[in-house]
C-alpha positions in Angstrom: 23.6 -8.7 30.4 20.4 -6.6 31.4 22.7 -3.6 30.7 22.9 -4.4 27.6 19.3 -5.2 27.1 18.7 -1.9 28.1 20.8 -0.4 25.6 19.7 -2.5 22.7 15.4 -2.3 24.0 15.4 1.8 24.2 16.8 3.1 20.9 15.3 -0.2 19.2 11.4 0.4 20.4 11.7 4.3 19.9 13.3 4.2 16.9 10.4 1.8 16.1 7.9 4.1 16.8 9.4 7.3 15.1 10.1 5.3 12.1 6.0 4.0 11.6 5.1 7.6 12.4 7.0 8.7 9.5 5.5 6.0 7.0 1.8 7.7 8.1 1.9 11.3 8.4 4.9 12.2 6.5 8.4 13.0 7.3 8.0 16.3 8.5 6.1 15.1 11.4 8.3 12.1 12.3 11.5 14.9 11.9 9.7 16.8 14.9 9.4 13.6 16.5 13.0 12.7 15.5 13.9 15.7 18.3 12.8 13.2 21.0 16.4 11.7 21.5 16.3 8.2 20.5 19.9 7.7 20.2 21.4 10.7 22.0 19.4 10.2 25.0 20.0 6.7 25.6 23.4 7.3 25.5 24.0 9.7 27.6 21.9 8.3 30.6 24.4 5.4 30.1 27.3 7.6 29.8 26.2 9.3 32.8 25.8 6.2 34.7 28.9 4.6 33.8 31.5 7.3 33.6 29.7 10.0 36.0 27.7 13.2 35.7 30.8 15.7 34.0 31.6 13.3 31.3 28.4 13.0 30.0 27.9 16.7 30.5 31.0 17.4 28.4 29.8 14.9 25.3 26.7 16.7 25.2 28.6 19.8 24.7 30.4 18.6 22.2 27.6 16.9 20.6 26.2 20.3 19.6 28.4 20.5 16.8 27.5 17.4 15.8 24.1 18.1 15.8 24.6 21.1 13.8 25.9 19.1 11.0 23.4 16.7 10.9 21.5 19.8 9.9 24.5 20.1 6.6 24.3 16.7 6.4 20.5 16.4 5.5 21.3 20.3 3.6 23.9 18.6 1.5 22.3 15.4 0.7 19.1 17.6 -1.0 21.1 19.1 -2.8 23.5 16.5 -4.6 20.5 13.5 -4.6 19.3 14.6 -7.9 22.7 14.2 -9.5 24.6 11.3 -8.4 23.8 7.8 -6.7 22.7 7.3 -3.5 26.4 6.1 -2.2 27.8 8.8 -3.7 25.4 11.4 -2.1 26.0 9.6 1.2 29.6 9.9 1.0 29.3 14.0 0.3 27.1 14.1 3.1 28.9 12.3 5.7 32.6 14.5 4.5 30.1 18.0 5.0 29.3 16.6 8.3 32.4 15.9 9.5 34.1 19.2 8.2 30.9 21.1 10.3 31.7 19.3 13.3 35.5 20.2 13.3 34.6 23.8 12.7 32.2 24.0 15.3 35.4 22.6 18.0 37.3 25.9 18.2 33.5 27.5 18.9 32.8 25.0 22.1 35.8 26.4 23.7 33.7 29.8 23.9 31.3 28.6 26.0 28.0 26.7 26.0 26.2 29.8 25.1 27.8 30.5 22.1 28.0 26.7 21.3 24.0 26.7 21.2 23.8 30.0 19.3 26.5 28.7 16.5 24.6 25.5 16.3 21.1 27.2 16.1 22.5 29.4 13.0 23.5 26.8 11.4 20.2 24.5 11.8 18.1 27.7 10.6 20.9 28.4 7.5 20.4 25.0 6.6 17.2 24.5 6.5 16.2 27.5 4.8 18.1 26.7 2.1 16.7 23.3 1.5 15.6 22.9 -2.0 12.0 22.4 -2.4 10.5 19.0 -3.7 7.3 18.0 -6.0 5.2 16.4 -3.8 5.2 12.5 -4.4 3.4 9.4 -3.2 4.8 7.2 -0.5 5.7 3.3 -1.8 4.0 1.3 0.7 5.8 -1.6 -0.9 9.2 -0.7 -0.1 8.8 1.9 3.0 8.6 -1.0 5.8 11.7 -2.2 4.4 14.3 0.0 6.1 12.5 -0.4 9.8 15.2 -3.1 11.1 18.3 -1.4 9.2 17.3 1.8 11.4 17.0 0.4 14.5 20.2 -2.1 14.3 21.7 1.3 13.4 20.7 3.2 16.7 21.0 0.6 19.1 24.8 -0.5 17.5 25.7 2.6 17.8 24.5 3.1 21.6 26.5 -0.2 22.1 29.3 1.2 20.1 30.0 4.8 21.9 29.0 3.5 25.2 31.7 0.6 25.2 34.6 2.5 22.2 33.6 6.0 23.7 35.1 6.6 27.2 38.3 5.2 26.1 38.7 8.0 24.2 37.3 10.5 26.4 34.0 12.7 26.3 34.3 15.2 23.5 35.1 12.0 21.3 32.1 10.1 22.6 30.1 13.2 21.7 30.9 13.2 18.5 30.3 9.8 17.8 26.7 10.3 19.4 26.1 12.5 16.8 26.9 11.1 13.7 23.7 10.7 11.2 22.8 6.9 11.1 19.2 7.3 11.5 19.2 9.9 9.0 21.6 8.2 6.7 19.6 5.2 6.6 16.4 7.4 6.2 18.2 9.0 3.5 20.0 6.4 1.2 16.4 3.8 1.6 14.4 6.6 0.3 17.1 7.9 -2.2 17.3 3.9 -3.4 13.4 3.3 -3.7 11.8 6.3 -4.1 14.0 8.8 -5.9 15.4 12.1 -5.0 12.4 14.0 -4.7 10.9 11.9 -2.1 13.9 12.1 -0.5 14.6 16.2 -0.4 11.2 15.7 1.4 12.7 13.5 3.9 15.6 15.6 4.4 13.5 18.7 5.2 11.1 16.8 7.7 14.2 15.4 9.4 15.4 19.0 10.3 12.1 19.7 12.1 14.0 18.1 14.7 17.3 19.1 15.3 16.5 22.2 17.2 15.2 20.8 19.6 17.3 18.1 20.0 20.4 20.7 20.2 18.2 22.7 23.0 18.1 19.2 24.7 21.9 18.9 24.7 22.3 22.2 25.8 20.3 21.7 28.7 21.6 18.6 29.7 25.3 20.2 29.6 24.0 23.1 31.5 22.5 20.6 34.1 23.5 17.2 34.4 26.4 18.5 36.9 24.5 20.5 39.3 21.2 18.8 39.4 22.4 15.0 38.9 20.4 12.8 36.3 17.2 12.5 36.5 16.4 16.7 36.8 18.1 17.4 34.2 16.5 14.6 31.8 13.0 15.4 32.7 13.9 19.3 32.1 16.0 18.8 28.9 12.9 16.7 27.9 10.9 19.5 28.7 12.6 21.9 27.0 12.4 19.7 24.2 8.4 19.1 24.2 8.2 23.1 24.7 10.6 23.4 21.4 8.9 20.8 19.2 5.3 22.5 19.8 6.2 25.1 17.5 8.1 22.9 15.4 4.9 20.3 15.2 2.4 23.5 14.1 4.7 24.4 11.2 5.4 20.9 10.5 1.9 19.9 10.0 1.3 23.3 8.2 3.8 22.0 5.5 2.6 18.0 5.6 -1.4 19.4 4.3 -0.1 22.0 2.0 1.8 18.8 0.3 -1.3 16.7 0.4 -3.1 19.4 -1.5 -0.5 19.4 -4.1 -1.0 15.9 -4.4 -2.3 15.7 -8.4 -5.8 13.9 -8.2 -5.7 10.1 -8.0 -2.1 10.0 -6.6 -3.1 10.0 -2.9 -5.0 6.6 -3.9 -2.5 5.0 -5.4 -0.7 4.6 -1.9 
Protein backbone atom coordinates (compact mmCIF):
# COMPACT_ATOMS: atom_id res chain seq x y z
CA UNK A 1 0.00 0.00 0.00
CA UNK A 2 2.77 2.75 0.76
CA UNK A 3 4.23 1.50 -2.55
CA UNK A 4 1.63 2.52 -4.20
CA UNK A 5 1.32 5.77 -2.43
CA UNK A 6 4.59 6.46 -3.60
CA UNK A 7 3.78 5.99 -7.10
CA UNK A 8 0.52 7.88 -7.16
CA UNK A 9 2.20 11.07 -4.58
CA UNK A 10 5.46 11.65 -7.00
CA UNK A 11 4.11 12.08 -10.55
CA UNK A 12 0.84 13.56 -8.90
CA UNK A 13 2.72 16.66 -6.83
CA UNK A 14 5.32 17.20 -9.72
CA UNK A 15 3.08 17.18 -12.33
CA UNK A 16 1.22 19.64 -10.04
CA UNK A 17 3.82 21.89 -9.96
CA UNK A 18 5.01 21.84 -13.71
CA UNK A 19 1.45 22.20 -14.64
CA UNK A 20 0.84 25.90 -12.43
CA UNK A 21 4.24 26.85 -13.74
CA UNK A 22 2.92 26.69 -17.18
CA UNK A 23 -0.43 28.63 -16.39
CA UNK A 24 2.15 31.67 -15.12
CA UNK A 25 5.07 32.08 -17.33
CA UNK A 26 4.11 30.38 -20.38
CA UNK A 27 4.58 27.08 -21.90
CA UNK A 28 7.92 27.46 -23.04
CA UNK A 29 9.11 27.72 -19.54
CA UNK A 30 7.05 24.82 -18.08
CA UNK A 31 8.45 22.62 -21.46
CA UNK A 32 12.02 23.25 -19.85
CA UNK A 33 10.61 22.28 -16.79
CA UNK A 34 8.71 19.45 -18.43
CA UNK A 35 12.60 17.81 -18.86
CA UNK A 36 12.57 17.26 -15.05
CA UNK A 37 11.12 13.63 -15.39
CA UNK A 38 7.85 13.51 -13.81
CA UNK A 39 6.71 10.39 -15.19
CA UNK A 40 9.83 8.75 -16.65
CA UNK A 41 11.74 9.17 -13.48
CA UNK A 42 9.32 7.80 -11.14
CA UNK A 43 9.09 4.97 -13.11
CA UNK A 44 12.12 3.88 -13.53
CA UNK A 45 13.33 4.17 -9.81
CA UNK A 46 10.43 1.73 -9.37
CA UNK A 47 11.40 -0.36 -12.18
CA UNK A 48 14.73 -0.40 -10.90
CA UNK A 49 13.65 -1.41 -7.50
CA UNK A 50 11.33 -4.00 -8.43
CA UNK A 51 12.81 -5.76 -11.44
CA UNK A 52 16.72 -4.77 -10.71
CA UNK A 53 19.34 -2.36 -12.08
CA UNK A 54 19.58 -3.91 -16.11
CA UNK A 55 15.91 -3.84 -16.65
CA UNK A 56 15.42 -0.50 -15.97
CA UNK A 57 18.65 0.28 -17.78
CA UNK A 58 17.39 -1.38 -20.85
CA UNK A 59 13.70 0.61 -20.75
CA UNK A 60 15.54 3.70 -20.56
CA UNK A 61 17.25 2.74 -23.71
CA UNK A 62 14.45 2.00 -25.38
CA UNK A 63 12.67 4.96 -24.09
CA UNK A 64 14.85 7.16 -26.32
CA UNK A 65 12.82 6.45 -29.18
CA UNK A 66 10.10 7.22 -27.47
CA UNK A 67 11.13 10.30 -26.41
CA UNK A 68 12.07 11.22 -29.87
CA UNK A 69 8.64 10.94 -30.97
CA UNK A 70 7.16 12.88 -28.44
CA UNK A 71 9.17 15.50 -30.22
CA UNK A 72 6.80 14.30 -33.81
CA UNK A 73 4.14 14.02 -31.78
CA UNK A 74 4.04 17.75 -30.46
CA UNK A 75 5.62 18.48 -34.43
CA UNK A 76 2.61 16.81 -35.94
CA UNK A 77 -0.07 18.11 -33.71
CA UNK A 78 1.11 21.96 -34.78
CA UNK A 79 0.74 21.26 -37.74
CA UNK A 80 -2.75 19.53 -38.27
CA UNK A 81 -4.52 21.62 -35.14
CA UNK A 82 -5.54 24.36 -37.46
CA UNK A 83 -7.39 21.99 -39.71
CA UNK A 84 -9.29 19.33 -38.04
CA UNK A 85 -10.76 18.71 -34.36
CA UNK A 86 -8.92 18.19 -31.50
CA UNK A 87 -9.64 14.23 -31.56
CA UNK A 88 -8.78 14.04 -34.77
CA UNK A 89 -5.39 15.89 -34.30
CA UNK A 90 -4.74 13.65 -31.32
CA UNK A 91 -5.32 10.58 -33.22
CA UNK A 92 -2.61 11.82 -36.15
CA UNK A 93 -0.32 12.56 -33.45
CA UNK A 94 -0.44 9.55 -31.38
CA UNK A 95 -0.08 7.16 -35.16
CA UNK A 96 3.33 9.71 -35.97
CA UNK A 97 4.42 8.77 -32.59
CA UNK A 98 4.11 5.36 -32.79
CA UNK A 99 5.58 4.97 -36.41
CA UNK A 100 8.86 7.18 -34.81
CA UNK A 101 9.19 4.93 -32.11
CA UNK A 102 9.24 1.68 -34.28
CA UNK A 103 11.77 3.34 -36.60
CA UNK A 104 13.95 4.36 -33.98
CA UNK A 105 14.06 0.09 -32.78
CA UNK A 106 16.36 -1.13 -35.48
CA UNK A 107 18.68 2.24 -34.42
CA UNK A 108 18.87 0.99 -30.50
CA UNK A 109 20.38 -2.09 -31.65
CA UNK A 110 23.49 0.19 -32.77
CA UNK A 111 24.32 1.21 -29.65
CA UNK A 112 23.41 3.79 -26.95
CA UNK A 113 25.54 6.37 -28.68
CA UNK A 114 23.88 6.34 -31.77
CA UNK A 115 20.47 5.86 -30.04
CA UNK A 116 21.12 9.43 -28.32
CA UNK A 117 22.40 11.01 -31.53
CA UNK A 118 19.31 9.66 -33.66
CA UNK A 119 17.04 10.90 -30.96
CA UNK A 120 18.78 14.36 -30.64
CA UNK A 121 18.25 14.78 -34.61
CA UNK A 122 15.11 14.15 -34.45
CA UNK A 123 14.13 16.55 -31.31
CA UNK A 124 16.19 19.46 -33.15
CA UNK A 125 14.31 18.44 -36.83
CA UNK A 126 11.25 18.74 -35.16
CA UNK A 127 11.31 21.55 -33.42
CA UNK A 128 12.75 23.71 -36.01
CA UNK A 129 10.12 23.06 -38.11
CA UNK A 130 7.41 23.99 -35.71
CA UNK A 131 5.03 26.42 -37.21
CA UNK A 132 5.04 29.63 -35.58
CA UNK A 133 1.93 31.07 -33.66
CA UNK A 134 0.19 34.71 -33.11
CA UNK A 135 0.76 35.29 -29.82
CA UNK A 136 -2.61 34.95 -27.72
CA UNK A 137 -3.88 35.48 -24.21
CA UNK A 138 -4.14 32.78 -21.72
CA UNK A 139 -8.04 31.90 -20.51
CA UNK A 140 -7.69 31.94 -16.83
CA UNK A 141 -11.17 30.56 -16.86
CA UNK A 142 -10.58 27.38 -18.41
CA UNK A 143 -6.63 26.77 -17.85
CA UNK A 144 -7.07 25.24 -14.21
CA UNK A 145 -9.36 22.98 -15.65
CA UNK A 146 -7.06 20.25 -17.06
CA UNK A 147 -4.75 20.16 -13.59
CA UNK A 148 -6.40 16.78 -12.31
CA UNK A 149 -6.85 15.19 -15.96
CA UNK A 150 -2.87 15.62 -16.11
CA UNK A 151 -1.97 14.26 -13.05
CA UNK A 152 -4.52 11.13 -13.07
CA UNK A 153 -2.71 10.73 -16.41
CA UNK A 154 0.95 10.50 -15.04
CA UNK A 155 0.39 8.75 -12.02
CA UNK A 156 -2.06 5.95 -13.96
CA UNK A 157 0.30 5.48 -16.11
CA UNK A 158 3.27 5.01 -13.48
CA UNK A 159 0.80 2.46 -11.95
CA UNK A 160 0.11 1.07 -15.28
CA UNK A 161 3.90 0.28 -16.72
CA UNK A 162 5.12 -0.50 -13.34
CA UNK A 163 2.40 -3.38 -12.69
CA UNK A 164 1.55 -4.37 -17.10
CA UNK A 165 5.27 -3.50 -17.90
CA UNK A 166 7.69 -6.25 -16.64
CA UNK A 167 5.37 -8.87 -17.92
CA UNK A 168 6.25 -7.87 -21.07
CA UNK A 169 9.75 -7.25 -20.59
CA UNK A 170 11.95 -3.93 -20.63
CA UNK A 171 12.05 -2.52 -24.16
CA UNK A 172 8.12 -2.77 -23.84
CA UNK A 173 7.99 -1.04 -20.51
CA UNK A 174 10.11 1.60 -22.18
CA UNK A 175 8.00 2.32 -24.56
CA UNK A 176 4.99 2.61 -22.67
CA UNK A 177 7.03 5.17 -20.41
CA UNK A 178 7.12 7.18 -23.15
CA UNK A 179 3.99 7.65 -24.59
CA UNK A 180 2.72 11.50 -24.60
CA UNK A 181 -0.09 11.68 -21.86
CA UNK A 182 1.05 14.78 -20.24
CA UNK A 183 1.53 16.28 -23.54
CA UNK A 184 -1.68 14.91 -24.99
CA UNK A 185 -3.66 16.25 -22.30
CA UNK A 186 -1.77 19.57 -22.57
CA UNK A 187 -2.53 19.46 -26.07
CA UNK A 188 -6.27 18.42 -26.72
CA UNK A 189 -7.34 20.96 -23.28
CA UNK A 190 -5.70 23.77 -24.95
CA UNK A 191 -6.74 22.72 -28.56
CA UNK A 192 -10.58 22.41 -26.96
CA UNK A 193 -10.59 25.86 -25.08
CA UNK A 194 -8.26 28.01 -26.49
CA UNK A 195 -7.83 27.21 -30.26
CA UNK A 196 -5.00 26.11 -32.36
CA UNK A 197 -2.84 29.00 -31.98
CA UNK A 198 -2.61 28.84 -28.33
CA UNK A 199 -1.93 25.50 -28.73
CA UNK A 200 1.09 25.51 -31.57
CA UNK A 201 2.47 27.65 -28.57
CA UNK A 202 2.12 24.88 -26.29
CA UNK A 203 3.54 22.44 -28.49
CA UNK A 204 6.70 24.47 -29.03
CA UNK A 205 7.29 25.21 -25.20
CA UNK A 206 6.74 21.42 -24.59
CA UNK A 207 9.80 20.56 -26.75
CA UNK A 208 12.03 22.82 -24.56
CA UNK A 209 12.16 19.74 -22.72
CA UNK A 210 12.75 16.78 -24.46
CA UNK A 211 16.44 17.12 -24.80
CA UNK A 212 17.13 17.02 -21.80
CA UNK A 213 14.89 14.47 -20.77
CA UNK A 214 16.50 12.08 -23.61
CA UNK A 215 20.18 13.15 -22.12
CA UNK A 216 18.59 11.88 -18.80
CA UNK A 217 17.69 8.51 -20.25
CA UNK A 218 20.82 8.28 -21.78
CA UNK A 219 22.59 8.62 -18.66
CA UNK A 220 20.63 6.51 -16.72
CA UNK A 221 21.16 3.56 -19.42
CA UNK A 222 24.86 4.35 -19.41
CA UNK A 223 24.77 4.13 -15.54
CA UNK A 224 22.26 2.53 -13.62
CA UNK A 225 24.25 -0.92 -14.07
CA UNK A 226 27.66 0.11 -12.96
CA UNK A 227 26.93 2.68 -10.36
CA UNK A 228 23.55 1.23 -8.84
CA UNK A 229 20.55 3.73 -8.28
CA UNK A 230 20.98 6.46 -6.57
CA UNK A 231 24.55 7.68 -8.70
CA UNK A 232 23.18 7.44 -11.53
CA UNK A 233 19.76 9.52 -10.60
CA UNK A 234 21.56 12.27 -8.96
CA UNK A 235 24.01 12.38 -12.20
CA UNK A 236 21.26 11.90 -14.87
CA UNK A 237 19.54 14.67 -12.86
CA UNK A 238 22.56 16.60 -13.20
CA UNK A 239 23.00 16.26 -16.63
CA UNK A 240 19.57 17.25 -16.92
CA UNK A 241 19.78 20.69 -14.82
CA UNK A 242 23.23 21.34 -16.92
CA UNK A 243 20.96 20.70 -20.23
CA UNK A 244 17.93 22.70 -19.32
CA UNK A 245 20.17 25.96 -18.42
CA UNK A 246 20.59 26.58 -21.94
CA UNK A 247 17.28 25.45 -22.70
CA UNK A 248 15.71 27.89 -19.88
CA UNK A 249 17.83 31.11 -21.47
CA UNK A 250 16.34 30.57 -24.91
CA UNK A 251 13.06 29.63 -23.49
CA UNK A 252 12.63 32.79 -21.63
CA UNK A 253 14.17 34.68 -24.64
CA UNK A 254 11.13 33.40 -26.67
CA UNK A 255 8.32 33.74 -23.57
CA UNK A 256 9.22 38.09 -23.56
CA UNK A 257 9.53 38.42 -27.28
CA UNK A 258 5.72 36.94 -27.21
CA UNK A 259 4.66 39.25 -24.44
CA UNK A 260 5.89 42.18 -26.52
CA UNK A 261 3.78 40.94 -29.38
CA UNK A 262 1.04 40.96 -27.12
CA UNK A 263 -1.42 43.85 -29.00
CA UNK A 264 -2.05 46.58 -26.31
CA UNK A 265 -4.84 45.72 -23.79
CA UNK A 266 -4.65 41.95 -24.35
CA UNK A 267 -2.19 41.27 -21.56
CA UNK A 268 -5.09 42.83 -19.23
CA UNK A 269 -7.57 40.92 -20.33
CA UNK A 270 -6.06 37.75 -18.63
Amino acid sequence: MLELFFKIAIPVSMIGVVTLISHRYGPAVAGVLSAVPVKGGPILIFLALEQGPQFAATSAAASLGGAAGCGVFCLVYALVCRRVSWPLAGLTAYVAFAAVWALMLPVSAWGLGAAFVATATILIGSRRLLPHAPAVARRHSTALTDIPARMIAGAGMVVFVTTVGPYFGATISGMLMTIPTVAAVMALFTHAQEGADRTVGVMRGLTHGLLGFASFLTVLSATLVPLGLAPALALGLSIVVIVQLIELRAAIRGHAIEEEALPAGLEAAE
